[in-house]
C-alpha positions, 0 to 999 in steps of 0.5 A: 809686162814685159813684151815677148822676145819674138816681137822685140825682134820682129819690130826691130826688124820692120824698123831696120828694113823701113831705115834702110828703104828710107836711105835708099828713096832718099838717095833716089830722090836726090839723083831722080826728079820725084814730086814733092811731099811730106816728111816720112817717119819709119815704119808708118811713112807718112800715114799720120797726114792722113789720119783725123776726122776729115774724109781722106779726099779732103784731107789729101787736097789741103796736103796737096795745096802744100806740095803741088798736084802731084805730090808724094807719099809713102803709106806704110812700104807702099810708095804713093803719088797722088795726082790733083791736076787734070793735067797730070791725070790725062798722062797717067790715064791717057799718055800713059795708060798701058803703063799704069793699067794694073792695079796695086796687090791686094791681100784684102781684094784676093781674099774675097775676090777669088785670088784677083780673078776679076776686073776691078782689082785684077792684074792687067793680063791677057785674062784682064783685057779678055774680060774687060771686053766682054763686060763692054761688048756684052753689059755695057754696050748701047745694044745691050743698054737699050735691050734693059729699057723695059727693066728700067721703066718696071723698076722706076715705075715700081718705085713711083708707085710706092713713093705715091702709096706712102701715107701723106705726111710720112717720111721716106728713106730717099737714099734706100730707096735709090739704092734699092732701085740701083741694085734691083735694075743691076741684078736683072740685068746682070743675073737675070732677077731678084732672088731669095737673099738678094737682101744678105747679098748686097750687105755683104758686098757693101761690107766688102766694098767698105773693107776694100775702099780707102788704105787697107792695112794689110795692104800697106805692108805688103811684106807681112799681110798675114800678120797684120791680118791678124793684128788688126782682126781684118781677117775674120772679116774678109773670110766671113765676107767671102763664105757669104759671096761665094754661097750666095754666087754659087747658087746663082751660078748653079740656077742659070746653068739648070735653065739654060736649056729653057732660055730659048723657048721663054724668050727671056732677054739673056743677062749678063751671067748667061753669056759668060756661061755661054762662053765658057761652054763654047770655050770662045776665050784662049784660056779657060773661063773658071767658075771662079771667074765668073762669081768674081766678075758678077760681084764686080758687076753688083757691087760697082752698079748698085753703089756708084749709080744710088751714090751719083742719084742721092747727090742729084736730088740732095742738090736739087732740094738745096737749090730750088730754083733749078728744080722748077727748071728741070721739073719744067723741062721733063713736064715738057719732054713727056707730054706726048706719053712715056710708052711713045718715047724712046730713052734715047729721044727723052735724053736728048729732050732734056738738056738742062737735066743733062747739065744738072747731072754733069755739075753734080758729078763735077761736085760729087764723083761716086769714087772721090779716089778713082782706084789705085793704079801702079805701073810696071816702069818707070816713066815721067809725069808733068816732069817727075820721075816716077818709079816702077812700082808706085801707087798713083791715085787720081784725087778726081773729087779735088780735080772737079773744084779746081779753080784753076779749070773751073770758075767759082768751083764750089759752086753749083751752077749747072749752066757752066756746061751750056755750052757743052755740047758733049754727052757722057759717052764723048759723043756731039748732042744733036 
């Protein structure tokens, strides 16, 4: 059968545009400095090294052990360079970091996030740093962070209890259940509460989060998205995902706004969703806060709290089972560290008790970082990197899952020893353990 004309001419046509962009970055490599890299095919560039059964993260260390740390790739029209050293990840999230502080376009987050009004995927804009801001000062501040305390204790306490009231010898889904305590203490904090479709909702933006993480292709060909929206039926899917998201953050949008006359006289602690419409009645902000905006920044909220937080405890008890060993150390450490009761201790003085858990935290994100890919950047000149030019416009993403096992920086990388960070005295937020 032969194929219709109208196709015949657009392949040709992607063909001649991919020859010519190729003729073009060839000849700029020759007279530029670019890091190294695969060979590139038209059209596809080099999509094919990453296609197999292997996770992308593992996939894009071995190329890396080919072509170097920083290395070069072009997935589809989207120029890429991969980042595996930490030396080069300091440059582009430090040296760098106003340059390479947007992120790439994306027809598959626009579609489902409001046209790029969050934070995750948004652009690096006035409106971006605004709410970067809030997010900081009013959701993840340690003021903030410690008003939550109660919710916490409830909800693992509330976990506890379950775990404790399951009949003996029956199994428990250990990864549902951290998943469900991550997202049940994000959603109080910042919506307020559990509420009806609580269930549908964070399906729906796990089914987002699936869609958005690793290479969309609409993405990859940022020419002709629609087109390839439909080719791949990825558009059916994204428009589903966003109905389910927007109904859902309607309502909770429309439940705060009914009760906020009542919030003073309940004497609730005021979450997340209630600043924002605070601010957006007062117009404290120099443009106006949409609706839009606030549904978007929510999800954002939900989706990274609840998916990061259950991945990052599920890896630190799946280690904990494998060494048995430094179980009994850290069962030891938190007997030890409550023995004077829970309801007489702040969070702050336990943490501060368990120094050993801290370790077995710190290796474990060493070993199994919640995003093996940090989230693409792309930056809006050029500039140099550990020596290589890198042009404006290009995809960099940081490969922090092969950075952890480097065993240039870490000795027996594959390893999990914990008391590597003994003499750390560094906690999570930068801050000297005393």
């Amino acid at each position: 059968m032969e194929l219709p004309l109208v196709t015949v001419l657009l392949l040709l046509s992607i063909f001649l545009i991919s020859r010519v962009r190729y003729s073009k970055q060839h000849h700029l490599r020759q007279t530029n400095k670019q890091p190294p890299g695969p060979r590139t095919l038209p059209i596809i560039g080099t999509i094919h090294h990453l296609l197999g059964s292997k996770p992308t993260h593992r996939t894009i260390r071995q190329l890396s052990a080919t072509y170097g740390p920083i290395m070069r790739l072009k997935l589809g029209e989207v120029p890429v360079v991969v980042i595996s050293s930490s030396e080069a990840a300091a440059e582009i999230m430090k040296t760098h970091d106003l340059t390479f502080a947007s992120r790439p376009m994306s027809a598959s987050a626009d579609a489902i996030f409001y046209g790029g009004n969050d934070i995750v995927f948004g652009r690096y804009d006035e409106f971006w740093r605004q709410m970067r801001r809030l997010c900081a000062t009013q959701l993840l501040s340690s003021t903030r962070v410690r008003s939550f305390q109660g919710i916490r204790q409830r909800e693992i306490s509330r976990l506890i209890r379950s775990i404790a009231a399951a009949p003996s010898g029956s199994c428990i889904n250990l990864s549902e259940e951290l998943f469900n305590l991550s997202n049940n203490i994000t959603a109080l904090s910042v919506i307020g509460g559990r509420f009806k479709e609580q269930k549908m909702y964070v399906s729906t933006l796990g089914e987002a989060a699936r869609l958005l993480n690793g290479f969309s292709p609409a993405d990859l060909f940022p020419s002709i998205p629609g087109f390839i929206m439909r080719l791949t039926g990825c558009r059916k899917q994204l428009d589903l995902c966003r109905l389910k998201l927007n109904r859902v953050a309607d309502m909770i949008v429309r439940e705060h706004r009914a009760k906020q006359g009542s919030k003073d006289s309940n004497n609730e602690v005021e979450d997340f969703t209630d600043v924002l419409l605070k601010i957006q009645d007062e117009g404290a902000l120099p443009f106006p806060l949409s609706d839009d905006h606030i549904k978007a920044v929510v999800n954002d909220m939900l989706m990274a709290g609840s998916e990061t937080s259950s991945t990052a405890m599920e890896w630190v008890m799946s280690e904990l089972v494998r060494h048995p060993e430094v179980m009994k150390k850290v069962q030891r450490e938190v007997r030890e560290a409550f023995e004077e009761g829970v309801e007489q201790k702040e969070e702050a003085v336990l943490i501060g008790k368990l120094r050993y858990f801290q370790m077995v935290l710190k290796e474990t994100l060493r070993l199994h970082p919640p995003l093996p890919l940090l989230l693409p950047r792309v930056n809006d000149e050029g500039c140099e990197v550990v020596g290589y030019e890198i042009p404006a416009g290009t995809t960099v993403i940081v490969n922090a899952w092969a950075i952890g096992r480097d065993p240039k920086h870490w000795q027996d990388p594959e390893s999990f020893r914990p008391e590597r960070f003994e003499d750390n005295s560094m906690d999570f937020r930068g801050e000297i353990l005393t």
